[in-house]
KEFIVO-284590 format. One line per 2 residues: number of its first residue (from 1); for each residue x, y, z of N, C-alpha, C. Coordinates in steps of 0.05 Angstrom, whole numbers, padded with zeros to 5 digits. Atoms other than C-alpha are relative to their C-alpha. Layout:
N
NUM) X Y Z X Y Z X Y Z  ...
# end
This chain:
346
1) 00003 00028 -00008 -00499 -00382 00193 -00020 -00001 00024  00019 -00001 -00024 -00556 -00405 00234 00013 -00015 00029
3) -00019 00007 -00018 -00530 -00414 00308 -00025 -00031 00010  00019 00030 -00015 -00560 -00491 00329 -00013 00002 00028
5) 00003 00004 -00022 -00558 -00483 00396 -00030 00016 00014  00024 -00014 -00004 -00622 -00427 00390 -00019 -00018 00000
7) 00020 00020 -00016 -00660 -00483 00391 -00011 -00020 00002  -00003 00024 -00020 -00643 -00527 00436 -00026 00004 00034
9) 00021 -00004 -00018 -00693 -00490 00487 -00031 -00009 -00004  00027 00008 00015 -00761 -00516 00484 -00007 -00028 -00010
11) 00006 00026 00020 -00744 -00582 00446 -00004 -00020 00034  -00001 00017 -00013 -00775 -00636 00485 00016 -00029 -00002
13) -00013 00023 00002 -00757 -00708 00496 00005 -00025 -00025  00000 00013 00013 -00738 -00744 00432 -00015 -00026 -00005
15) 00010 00014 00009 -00782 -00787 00397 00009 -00031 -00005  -00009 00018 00008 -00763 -00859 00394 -00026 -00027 00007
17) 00023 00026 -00001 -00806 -00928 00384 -00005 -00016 00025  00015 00012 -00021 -00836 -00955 00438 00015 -00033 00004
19) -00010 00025 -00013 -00796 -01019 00475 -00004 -00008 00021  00004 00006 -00029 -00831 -01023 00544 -00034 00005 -00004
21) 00036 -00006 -00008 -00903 -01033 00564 -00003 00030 00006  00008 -00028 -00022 -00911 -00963 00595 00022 00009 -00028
23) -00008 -00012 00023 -00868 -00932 00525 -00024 00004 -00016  00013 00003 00028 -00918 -00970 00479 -00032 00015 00014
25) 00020 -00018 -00011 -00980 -00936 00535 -00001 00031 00000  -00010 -00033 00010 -00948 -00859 00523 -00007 -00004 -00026
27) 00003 -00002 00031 -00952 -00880 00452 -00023 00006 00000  00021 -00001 00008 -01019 -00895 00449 -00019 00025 00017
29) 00013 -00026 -00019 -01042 -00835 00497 00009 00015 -00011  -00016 -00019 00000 -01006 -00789 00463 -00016 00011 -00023
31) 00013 -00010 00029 -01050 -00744 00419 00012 00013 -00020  -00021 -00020 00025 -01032 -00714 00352 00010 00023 00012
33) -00011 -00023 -00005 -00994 -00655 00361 -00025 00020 -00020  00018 -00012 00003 -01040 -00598 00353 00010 00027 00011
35) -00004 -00026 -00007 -01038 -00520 00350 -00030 00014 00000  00016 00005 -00005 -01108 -00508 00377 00001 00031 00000
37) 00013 -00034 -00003 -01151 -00430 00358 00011 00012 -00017  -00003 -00015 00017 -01129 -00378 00313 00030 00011 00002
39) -00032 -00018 -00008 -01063 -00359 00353 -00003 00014 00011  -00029 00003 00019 -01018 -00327 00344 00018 -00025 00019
41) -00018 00014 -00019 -00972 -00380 00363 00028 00010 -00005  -00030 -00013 00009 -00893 -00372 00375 00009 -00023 -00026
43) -00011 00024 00012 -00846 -00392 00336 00009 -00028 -00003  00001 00028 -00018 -00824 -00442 00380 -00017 -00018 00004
45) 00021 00023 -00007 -00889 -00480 00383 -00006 -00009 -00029  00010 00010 00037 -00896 -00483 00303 00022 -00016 -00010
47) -00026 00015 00002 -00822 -00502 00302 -00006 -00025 00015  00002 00031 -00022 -00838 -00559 00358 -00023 -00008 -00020
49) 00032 00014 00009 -00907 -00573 00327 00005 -00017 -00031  -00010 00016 00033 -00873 -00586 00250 00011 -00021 00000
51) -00019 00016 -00009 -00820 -00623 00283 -00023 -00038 00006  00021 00029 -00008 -00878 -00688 00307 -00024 00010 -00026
53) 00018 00005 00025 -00932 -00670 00248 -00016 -00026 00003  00016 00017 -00008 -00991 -00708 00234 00007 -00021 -00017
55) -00013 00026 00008 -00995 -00783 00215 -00044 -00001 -00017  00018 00006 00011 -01052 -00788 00163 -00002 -00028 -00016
57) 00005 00032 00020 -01091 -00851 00127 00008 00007 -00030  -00004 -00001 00027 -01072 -00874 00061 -00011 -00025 -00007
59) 00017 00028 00001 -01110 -00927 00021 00016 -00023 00006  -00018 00028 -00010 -01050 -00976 00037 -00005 -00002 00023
61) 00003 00009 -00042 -01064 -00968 00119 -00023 -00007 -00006  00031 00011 00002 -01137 -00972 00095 00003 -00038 -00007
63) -00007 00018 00019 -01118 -01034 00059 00006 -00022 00024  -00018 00011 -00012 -01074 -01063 00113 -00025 -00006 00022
65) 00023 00004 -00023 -01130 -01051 00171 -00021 -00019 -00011  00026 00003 00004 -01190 -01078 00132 00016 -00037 -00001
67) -00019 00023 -00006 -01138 -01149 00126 00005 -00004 00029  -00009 00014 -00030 -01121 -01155 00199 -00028 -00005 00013
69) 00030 00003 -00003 -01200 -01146 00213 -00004 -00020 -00009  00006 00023 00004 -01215 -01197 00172 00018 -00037 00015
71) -00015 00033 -00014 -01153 -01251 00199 -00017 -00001 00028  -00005 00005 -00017 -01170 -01238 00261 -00032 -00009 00013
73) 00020 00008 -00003 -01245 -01251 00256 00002 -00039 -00008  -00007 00030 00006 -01226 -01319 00218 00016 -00014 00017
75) -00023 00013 -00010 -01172 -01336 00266 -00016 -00001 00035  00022 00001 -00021 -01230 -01325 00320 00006 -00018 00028
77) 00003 00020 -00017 -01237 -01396 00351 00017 -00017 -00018  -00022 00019 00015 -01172 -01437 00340 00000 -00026 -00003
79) 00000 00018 00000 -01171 -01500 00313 00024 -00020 00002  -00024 00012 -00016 -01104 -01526 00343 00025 -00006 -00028
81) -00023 00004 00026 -01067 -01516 00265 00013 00023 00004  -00021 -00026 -00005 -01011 -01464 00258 -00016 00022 -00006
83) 00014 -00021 -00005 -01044 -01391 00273 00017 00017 -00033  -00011 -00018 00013 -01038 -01347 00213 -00004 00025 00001
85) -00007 -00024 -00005 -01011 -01280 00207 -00001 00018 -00018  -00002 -00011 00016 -01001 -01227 00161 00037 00014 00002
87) -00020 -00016 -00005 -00932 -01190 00136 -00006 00022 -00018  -00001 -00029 00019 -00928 -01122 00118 00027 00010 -00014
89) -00032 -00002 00009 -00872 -01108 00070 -00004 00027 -00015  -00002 -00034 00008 -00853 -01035 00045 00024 00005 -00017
91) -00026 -00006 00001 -00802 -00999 00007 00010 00020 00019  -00011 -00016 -00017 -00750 -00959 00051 -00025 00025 -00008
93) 00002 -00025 -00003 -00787 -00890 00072 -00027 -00006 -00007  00022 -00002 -00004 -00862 -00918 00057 -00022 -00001 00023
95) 00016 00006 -00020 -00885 -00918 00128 -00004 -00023 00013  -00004 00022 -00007 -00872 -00983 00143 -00005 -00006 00037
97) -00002 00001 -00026 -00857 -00968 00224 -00033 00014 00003  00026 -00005 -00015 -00914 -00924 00229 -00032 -00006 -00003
99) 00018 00017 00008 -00965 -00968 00191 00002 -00015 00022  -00006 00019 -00021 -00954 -01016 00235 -00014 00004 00029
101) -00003 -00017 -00024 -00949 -00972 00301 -00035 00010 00004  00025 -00017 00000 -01018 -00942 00282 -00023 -00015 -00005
103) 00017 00025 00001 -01051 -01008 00270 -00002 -00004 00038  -00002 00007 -00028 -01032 -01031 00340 -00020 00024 00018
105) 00017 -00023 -00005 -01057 -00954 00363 -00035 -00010 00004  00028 -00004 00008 -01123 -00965 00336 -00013 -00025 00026
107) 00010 00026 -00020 -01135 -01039 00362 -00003 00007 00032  -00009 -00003 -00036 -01109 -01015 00433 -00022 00017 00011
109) 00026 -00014 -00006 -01160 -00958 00434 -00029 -00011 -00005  00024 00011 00007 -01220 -01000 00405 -00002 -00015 00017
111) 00000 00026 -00022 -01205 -01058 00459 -00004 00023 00032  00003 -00021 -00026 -01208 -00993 00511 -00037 00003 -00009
113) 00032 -00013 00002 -01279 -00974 00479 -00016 -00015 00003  00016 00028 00013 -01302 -01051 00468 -00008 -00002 00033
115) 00004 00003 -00033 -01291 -01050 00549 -00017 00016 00012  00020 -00024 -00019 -01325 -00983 00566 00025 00011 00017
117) -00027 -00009 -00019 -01252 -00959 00598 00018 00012 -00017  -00031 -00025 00003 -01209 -00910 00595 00029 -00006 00008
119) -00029 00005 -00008 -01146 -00944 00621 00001 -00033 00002  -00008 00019 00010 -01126 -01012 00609 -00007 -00024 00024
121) -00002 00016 -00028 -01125 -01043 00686 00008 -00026 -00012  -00013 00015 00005 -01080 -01090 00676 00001 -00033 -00018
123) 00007 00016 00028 -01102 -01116 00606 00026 00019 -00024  -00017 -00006 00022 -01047 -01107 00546 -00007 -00012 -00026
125) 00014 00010 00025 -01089 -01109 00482 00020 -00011 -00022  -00024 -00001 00022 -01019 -01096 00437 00027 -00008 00009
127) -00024 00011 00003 -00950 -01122 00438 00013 00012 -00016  -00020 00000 00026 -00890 -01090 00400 00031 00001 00009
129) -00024 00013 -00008 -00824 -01115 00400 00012 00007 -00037  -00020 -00004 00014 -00769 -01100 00349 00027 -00025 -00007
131) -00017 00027 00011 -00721 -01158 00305 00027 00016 00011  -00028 -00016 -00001 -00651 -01139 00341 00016 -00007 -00025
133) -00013 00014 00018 -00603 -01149 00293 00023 -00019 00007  -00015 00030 -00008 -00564 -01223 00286 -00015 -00009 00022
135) 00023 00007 -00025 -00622 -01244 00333 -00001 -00025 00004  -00001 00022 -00002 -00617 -01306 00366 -00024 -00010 00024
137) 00023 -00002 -00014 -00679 -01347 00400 -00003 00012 00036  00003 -00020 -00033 -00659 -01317 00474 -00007 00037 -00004
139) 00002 -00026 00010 -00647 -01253 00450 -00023 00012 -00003  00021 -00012 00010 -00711 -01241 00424 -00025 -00005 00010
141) 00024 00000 -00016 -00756 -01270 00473 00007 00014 00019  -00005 -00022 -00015 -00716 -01224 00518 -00004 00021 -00006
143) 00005 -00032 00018 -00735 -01164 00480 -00032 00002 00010  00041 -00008 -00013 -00816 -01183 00497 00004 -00003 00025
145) 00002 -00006 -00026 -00790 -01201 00562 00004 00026 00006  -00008 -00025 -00007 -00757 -01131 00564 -00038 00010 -00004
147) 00030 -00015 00008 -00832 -01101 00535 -00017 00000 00026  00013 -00009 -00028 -00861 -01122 00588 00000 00000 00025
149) -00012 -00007 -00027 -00822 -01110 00641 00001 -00025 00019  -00004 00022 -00009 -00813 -01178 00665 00040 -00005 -00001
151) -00028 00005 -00003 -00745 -01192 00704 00013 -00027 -00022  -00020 00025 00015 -00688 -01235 00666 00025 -00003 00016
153) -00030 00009 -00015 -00635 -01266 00710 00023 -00015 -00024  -00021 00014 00020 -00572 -01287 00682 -00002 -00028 00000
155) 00003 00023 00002 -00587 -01358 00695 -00018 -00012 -00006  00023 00010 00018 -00650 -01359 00660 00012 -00015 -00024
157) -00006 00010 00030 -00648 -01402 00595 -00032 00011 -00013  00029 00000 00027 -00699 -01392 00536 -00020 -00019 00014
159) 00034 00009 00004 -00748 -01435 00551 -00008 00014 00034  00014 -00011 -00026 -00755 -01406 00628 -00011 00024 -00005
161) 00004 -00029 00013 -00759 -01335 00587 -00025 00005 -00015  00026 -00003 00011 -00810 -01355 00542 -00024 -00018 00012
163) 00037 00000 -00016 -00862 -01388 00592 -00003 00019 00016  00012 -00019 -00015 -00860 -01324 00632 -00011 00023 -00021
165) 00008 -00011 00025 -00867 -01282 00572 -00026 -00007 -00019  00032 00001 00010 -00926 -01323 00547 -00016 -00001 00015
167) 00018 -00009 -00010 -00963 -01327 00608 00001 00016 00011  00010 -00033 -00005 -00960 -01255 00615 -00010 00007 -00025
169) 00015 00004 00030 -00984 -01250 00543 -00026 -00006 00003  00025 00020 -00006 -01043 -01300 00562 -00011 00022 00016
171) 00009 -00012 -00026 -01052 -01260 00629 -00009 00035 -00011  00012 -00026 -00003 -01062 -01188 00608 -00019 00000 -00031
173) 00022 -00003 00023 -01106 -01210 00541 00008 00011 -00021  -00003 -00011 00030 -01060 -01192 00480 -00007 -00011 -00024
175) 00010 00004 00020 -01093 -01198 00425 00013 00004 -00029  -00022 -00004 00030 -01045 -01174 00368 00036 00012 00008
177) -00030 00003 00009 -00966 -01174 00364 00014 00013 -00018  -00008 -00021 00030 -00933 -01126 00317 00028 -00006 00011
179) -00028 00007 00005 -00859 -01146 00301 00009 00011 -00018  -00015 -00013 00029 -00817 -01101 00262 00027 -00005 -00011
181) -00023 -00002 00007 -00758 -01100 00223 00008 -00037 -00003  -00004 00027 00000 -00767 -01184 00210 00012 00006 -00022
183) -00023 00005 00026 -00722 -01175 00146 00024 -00017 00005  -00022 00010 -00014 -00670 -01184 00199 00005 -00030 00006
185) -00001 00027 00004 -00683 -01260 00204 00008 -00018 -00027  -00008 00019 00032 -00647 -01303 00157 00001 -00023 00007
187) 00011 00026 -00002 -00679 -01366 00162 00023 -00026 -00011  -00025 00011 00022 -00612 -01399 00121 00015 -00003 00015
189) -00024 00019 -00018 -00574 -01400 00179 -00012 -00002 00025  00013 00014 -00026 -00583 -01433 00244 -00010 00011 00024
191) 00010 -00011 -00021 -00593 -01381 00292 -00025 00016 -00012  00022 -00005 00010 -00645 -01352 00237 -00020 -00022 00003
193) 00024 00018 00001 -00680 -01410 00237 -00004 -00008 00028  00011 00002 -00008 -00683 -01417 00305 -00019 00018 00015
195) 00010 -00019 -00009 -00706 -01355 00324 -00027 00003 -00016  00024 00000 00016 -00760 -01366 00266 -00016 -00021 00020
197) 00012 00034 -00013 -00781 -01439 00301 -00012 00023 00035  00009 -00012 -00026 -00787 -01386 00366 -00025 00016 -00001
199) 00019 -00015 00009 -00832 -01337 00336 -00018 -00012 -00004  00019 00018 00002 -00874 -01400 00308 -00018 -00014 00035
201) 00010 00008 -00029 -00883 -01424 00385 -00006 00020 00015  00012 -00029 -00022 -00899 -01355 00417 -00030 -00003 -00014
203) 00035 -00016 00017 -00959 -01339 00360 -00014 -00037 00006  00006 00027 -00007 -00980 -01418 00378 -00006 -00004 00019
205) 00004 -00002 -00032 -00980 -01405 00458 -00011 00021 00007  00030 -00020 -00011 -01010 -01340 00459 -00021 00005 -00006
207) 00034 -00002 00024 -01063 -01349 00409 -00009 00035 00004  00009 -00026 00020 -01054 -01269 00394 00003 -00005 -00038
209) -00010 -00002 00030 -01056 -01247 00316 00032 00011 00002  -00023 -00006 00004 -00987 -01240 00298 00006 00022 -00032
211) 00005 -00020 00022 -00968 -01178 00246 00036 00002 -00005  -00034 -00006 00005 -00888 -01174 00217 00003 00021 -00017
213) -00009 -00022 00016 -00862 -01116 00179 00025 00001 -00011  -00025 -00003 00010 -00801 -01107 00141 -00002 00020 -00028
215) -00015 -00016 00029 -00770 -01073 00081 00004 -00022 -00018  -00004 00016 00025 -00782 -01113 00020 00007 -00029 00010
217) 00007 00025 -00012 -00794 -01173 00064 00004 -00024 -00025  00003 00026 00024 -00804 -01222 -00008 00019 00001 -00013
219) -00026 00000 00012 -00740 -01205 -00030 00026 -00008 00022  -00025 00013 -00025 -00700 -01229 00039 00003 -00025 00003
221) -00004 00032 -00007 -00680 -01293 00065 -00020 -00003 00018  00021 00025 -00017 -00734 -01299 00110 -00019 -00021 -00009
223) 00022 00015 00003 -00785 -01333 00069 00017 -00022 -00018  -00014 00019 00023 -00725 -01381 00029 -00002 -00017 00029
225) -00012 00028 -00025 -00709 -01455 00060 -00032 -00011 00007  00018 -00001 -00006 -00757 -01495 00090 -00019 00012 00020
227) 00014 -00020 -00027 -00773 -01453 00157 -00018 00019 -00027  00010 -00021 00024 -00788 -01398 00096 -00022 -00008 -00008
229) 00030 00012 00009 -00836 -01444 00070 -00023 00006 00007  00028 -00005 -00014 -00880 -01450 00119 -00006 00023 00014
231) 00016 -00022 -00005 -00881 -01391 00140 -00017 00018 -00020  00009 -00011 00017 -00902 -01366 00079 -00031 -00013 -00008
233) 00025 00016 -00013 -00957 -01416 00085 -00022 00008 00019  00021 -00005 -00019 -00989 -01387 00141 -00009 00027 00008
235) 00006 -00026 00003 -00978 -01313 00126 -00005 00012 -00021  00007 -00019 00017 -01010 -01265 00086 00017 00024 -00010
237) -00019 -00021 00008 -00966 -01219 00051 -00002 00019 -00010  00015 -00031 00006 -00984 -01149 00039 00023 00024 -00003
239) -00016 -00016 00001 -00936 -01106 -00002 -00013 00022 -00003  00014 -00011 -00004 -00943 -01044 00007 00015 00026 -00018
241) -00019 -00022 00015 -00913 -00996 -00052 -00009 00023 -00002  00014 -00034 -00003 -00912 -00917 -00060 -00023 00001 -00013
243) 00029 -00012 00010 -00969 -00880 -00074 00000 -00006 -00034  00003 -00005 00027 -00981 -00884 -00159 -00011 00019 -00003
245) 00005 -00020 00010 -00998 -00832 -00194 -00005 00005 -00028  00014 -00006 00031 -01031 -00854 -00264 -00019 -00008 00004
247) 00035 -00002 00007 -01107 -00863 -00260 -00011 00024 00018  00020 -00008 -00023 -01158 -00826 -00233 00006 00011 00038
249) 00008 00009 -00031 -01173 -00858 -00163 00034 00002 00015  -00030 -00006 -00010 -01086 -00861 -00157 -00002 00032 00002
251) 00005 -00027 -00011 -01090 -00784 -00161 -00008 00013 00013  00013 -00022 -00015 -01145 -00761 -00130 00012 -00009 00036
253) -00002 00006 -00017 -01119 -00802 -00068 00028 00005 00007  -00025 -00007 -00019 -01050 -00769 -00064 -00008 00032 -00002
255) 00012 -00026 -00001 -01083 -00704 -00081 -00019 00007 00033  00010 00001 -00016 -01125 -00724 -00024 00027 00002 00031
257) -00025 -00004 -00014 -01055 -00730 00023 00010 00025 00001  -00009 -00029 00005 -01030 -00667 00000 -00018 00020 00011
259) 00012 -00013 -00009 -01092 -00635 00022 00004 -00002 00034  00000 00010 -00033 -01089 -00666 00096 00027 00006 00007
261) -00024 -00015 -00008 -01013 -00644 00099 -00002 00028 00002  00010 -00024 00007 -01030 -00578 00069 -00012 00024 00030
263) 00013 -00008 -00029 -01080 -00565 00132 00012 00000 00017  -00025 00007 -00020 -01036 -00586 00180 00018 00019 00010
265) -00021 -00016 00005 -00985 -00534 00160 -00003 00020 00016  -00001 -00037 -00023 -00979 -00469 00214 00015 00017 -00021
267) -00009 -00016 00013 -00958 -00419 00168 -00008 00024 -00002  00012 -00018 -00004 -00983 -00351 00173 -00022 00014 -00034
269) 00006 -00009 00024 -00983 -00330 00098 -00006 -00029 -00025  00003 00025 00017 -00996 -00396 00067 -00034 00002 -00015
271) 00022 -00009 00015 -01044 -00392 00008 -00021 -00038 -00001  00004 00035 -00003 -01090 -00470 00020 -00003 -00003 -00035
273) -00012 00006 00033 -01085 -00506 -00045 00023 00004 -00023  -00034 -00006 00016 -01020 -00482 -00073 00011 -00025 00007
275) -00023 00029 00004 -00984 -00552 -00045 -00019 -00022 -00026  00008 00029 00017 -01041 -00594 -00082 00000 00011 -00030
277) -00009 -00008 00042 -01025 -00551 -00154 00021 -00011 -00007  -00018 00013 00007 -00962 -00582 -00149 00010 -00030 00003
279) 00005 00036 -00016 -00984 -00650 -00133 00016 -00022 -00027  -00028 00021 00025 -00947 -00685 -00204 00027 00013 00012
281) -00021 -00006 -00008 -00883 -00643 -00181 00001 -00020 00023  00001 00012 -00027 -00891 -00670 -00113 00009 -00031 00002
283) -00004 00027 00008 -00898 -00741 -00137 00027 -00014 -00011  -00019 -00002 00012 -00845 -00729 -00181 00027 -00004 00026
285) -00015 -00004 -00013 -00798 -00711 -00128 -00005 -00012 00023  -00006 00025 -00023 -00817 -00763 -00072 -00001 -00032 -00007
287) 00001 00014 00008 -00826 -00816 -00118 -00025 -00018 00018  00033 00010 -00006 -00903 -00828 -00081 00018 -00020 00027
289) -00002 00007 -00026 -00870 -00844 -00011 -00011 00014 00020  00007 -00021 -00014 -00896 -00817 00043 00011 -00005 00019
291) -00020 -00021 -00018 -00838 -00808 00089 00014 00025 -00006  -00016 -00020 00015 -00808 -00777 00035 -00014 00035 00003
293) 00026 -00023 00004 -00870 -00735 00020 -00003 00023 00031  00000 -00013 -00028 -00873 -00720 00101 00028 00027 00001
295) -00027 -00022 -00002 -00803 -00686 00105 00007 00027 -00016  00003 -00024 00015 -00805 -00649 00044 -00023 00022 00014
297) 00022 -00023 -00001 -00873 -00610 00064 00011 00012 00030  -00009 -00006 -00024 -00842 -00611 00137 00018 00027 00003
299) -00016 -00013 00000 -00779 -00583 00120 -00007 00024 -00012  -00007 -00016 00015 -00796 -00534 00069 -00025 00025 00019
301) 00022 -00024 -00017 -00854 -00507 00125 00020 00014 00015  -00025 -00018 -00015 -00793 -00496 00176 00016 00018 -00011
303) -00014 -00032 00012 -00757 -00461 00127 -00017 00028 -00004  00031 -00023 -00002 -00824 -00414 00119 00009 00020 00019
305) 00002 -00012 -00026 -00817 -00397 00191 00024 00009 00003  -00022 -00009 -00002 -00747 -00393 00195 00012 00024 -00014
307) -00010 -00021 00013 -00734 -00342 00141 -00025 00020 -00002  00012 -00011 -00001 -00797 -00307 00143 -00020 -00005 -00020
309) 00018 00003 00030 -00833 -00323 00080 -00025 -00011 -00002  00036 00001 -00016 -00892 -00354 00122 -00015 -00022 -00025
311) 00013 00015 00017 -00910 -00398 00061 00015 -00023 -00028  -00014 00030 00006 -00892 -00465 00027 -00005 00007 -00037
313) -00003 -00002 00032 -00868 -00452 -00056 00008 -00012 -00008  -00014 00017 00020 -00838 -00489 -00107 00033 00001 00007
315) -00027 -00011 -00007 -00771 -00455 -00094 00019 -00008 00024  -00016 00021 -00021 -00760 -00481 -00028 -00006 -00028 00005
317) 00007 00024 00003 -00785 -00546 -00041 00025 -00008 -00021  -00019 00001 00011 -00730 -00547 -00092 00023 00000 00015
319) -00021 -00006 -00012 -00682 -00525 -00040 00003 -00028 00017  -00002 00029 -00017 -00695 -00593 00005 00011 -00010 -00008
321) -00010 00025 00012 -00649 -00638 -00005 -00016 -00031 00024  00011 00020 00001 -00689 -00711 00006 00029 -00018 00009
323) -00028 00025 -00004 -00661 -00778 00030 00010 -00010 -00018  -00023 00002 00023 -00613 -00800 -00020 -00015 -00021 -00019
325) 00018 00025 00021 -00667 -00860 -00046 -00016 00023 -00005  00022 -00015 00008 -00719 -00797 -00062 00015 00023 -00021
327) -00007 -00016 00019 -00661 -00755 -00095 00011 -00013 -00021  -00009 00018 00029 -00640 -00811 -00138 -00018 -00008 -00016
329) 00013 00000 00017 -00703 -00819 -00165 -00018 00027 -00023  -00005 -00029 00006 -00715 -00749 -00177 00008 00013 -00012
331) -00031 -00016 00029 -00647 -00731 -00206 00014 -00017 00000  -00024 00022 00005 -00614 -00785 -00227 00030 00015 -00003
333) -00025 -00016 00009 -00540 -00767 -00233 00002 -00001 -00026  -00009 00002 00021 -00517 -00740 -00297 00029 -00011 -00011
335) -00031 00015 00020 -00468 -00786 -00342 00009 00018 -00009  -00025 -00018 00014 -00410 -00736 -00361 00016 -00021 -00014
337) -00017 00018 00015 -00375 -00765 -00426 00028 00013 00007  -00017 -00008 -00016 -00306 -00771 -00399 00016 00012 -00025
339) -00010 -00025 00017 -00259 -00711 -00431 00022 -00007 -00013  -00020 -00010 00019 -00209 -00711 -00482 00021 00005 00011
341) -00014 -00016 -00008 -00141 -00704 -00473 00011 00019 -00023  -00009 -00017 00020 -00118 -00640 -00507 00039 00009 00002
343) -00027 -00008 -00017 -00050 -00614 -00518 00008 -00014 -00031  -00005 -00002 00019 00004 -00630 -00578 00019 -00028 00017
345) -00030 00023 -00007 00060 -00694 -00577 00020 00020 00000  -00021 -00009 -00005 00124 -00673 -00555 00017 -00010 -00023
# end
């Protein structure tokens, strides 16, 4: 049995999403993880280094970027009608958070280059805030208040919450808004809707682009009723499903993935191109997600290291067990016809 506690030395500070100005500034400073020269590295740094892995494009982030470029050129100079947005909708485990996360990234660093600066001086290009769940309109303008570190007394109400919150918005120059996990709004009942009616008056007062994300967003209650309506009205909706894997151009571009994981990999004995020969398997068995896709190649590298075998095969890629939506498509359970009873009447 492997003892856990070996290692616990070394692991740094847990990874979690960004909910504070100065969180979502580590984010964006924070370079890929990288094992830099020929080596040898320890184990410990290949084990840490697998553990964060890289975050590569796929033509859906391509897809998603070349759309917020365009709104946000059209949405330019406002003509005093409701500001439109875009939503990004996903199935569980297609990257949904870090699409999103890596949009914002980009913008935040391009608004540093557009300046000629290396550090922000007290400009906040990006915004990201999280749908708590059962979210009501205080709640959730306290969540951007929380972001950016702006006090909340208990005897604040909502509207004193959200004019300090928008003119700090106004004041440090955000330009785009990333909201995740909007599934969580159910526009159907009354504290959904008003927390929707809140969201419509923030992207209205700060004149940033506004960007929402969810899990199968067009199948929730947010866009039913009439709040639903119009929001659907004024946003762009951009699903965003796994990779495919019947033409061509679908192939060569998860073949293309598999290669950019592939590299990535610290392995000592690892032969390059052996993950992309098994690129239909692969597919097969993440059903063309790429969280899915991430973990498998992740996990089955740590096992590499861990047992010695220094190189990523079919065999322990088999051995992964997947999140339970990637092994149900995979291996469906087998129907057993139920058994007979045997045996004689008394």
């Amino acid at each position: 049995m492997v003892a856990l506690e070996s290692f616990d030395e070394g692991a740094g500070e847990a990874y979690a999403s960004p909910t504070t100005w100065s969180e979502w500034i580590r984010f964006v400073e924070a370079s890929a993880p990288r094992l830099e020269g020929e080596g040898p590295f320890s184990e410990e740094e290949r084990l840490d280094y697998h553990s964060q892995f890289v975050v590569l494009s796929t033509p859906v982030m391509d897809d998603i970027s070349l759309a917020l470029c365009r709104l946000m050129i059209l949405i330019r100079r406002p003509d005093g009608t409701a500001r439109r947005g875009l939503i990004v909708s996903r199935l569980p485990t297609t990257g949904k958070t870090t699409a999103l996360q890596q949009l914002g990234c980009a913008l935040h660093l391009a608004e540093r280059r557009r300046r000629g600066r290396e550090t922000d001086e007290g400009r906040l290009p990006v915004a990201f805030v999280a749908v708590p769940p059962a979210a009501i309109p205080k709640m959730l303008v306290s969540k951007f208040a929380r972001f950016l570190g702006l006090p909340v007394a208990a005897r604040m109400n909502q509207a004193q919450i959200t004019d300090a919150v928008v003119g700090t918005l106004r004041d440090l120059g955000t330009r785009l808004v990333l909201v995740d996990d909007i599934r969580l709004l159910d526009t159907r009942t009354r504290a959904g809707a008003g927390t929707s009616d809140q969201m419509k008056y923030l992207s209205e007062r700060v004149g940033a682009t506004f960007v929402y994300a969810g899990v199968a967003v067009e199948e929730s209650p947010l866009l039913s009723g009439v709040r639903g309506a119009q929001l659907a009205g004024r946003f762009k909706l951009l699903p965003s499903p796994p990779l495919a894997y019947s033409g061509r151009e679908q192939q060569a571009a998860w073949r293309g993935l598999l290669e950019g994981m592939e590299d990535a990999v610290r392995l000592e004995w690892h032969r390059a191109g052996s993950v992309g020969r098994m690129a239909r398997y692969l597919h097969e068995r993440t059903g063309g997600r790429i969280g899915s896709l991430s973990a498998l190649i992740r996990e089955a590298a740590i096992t590499a290291i861990l047992d010695g075998t220094e190189k990523i095969v079919k065999k322990q890629l088999e051995a992964v067990r997947l999140d339970h939506l990637a092994e149900q498509v995979a291996r469906p359970p087998v129907e057993q016809a139920p058994s007979g009873r045997s045996g004689t009447a008394a």
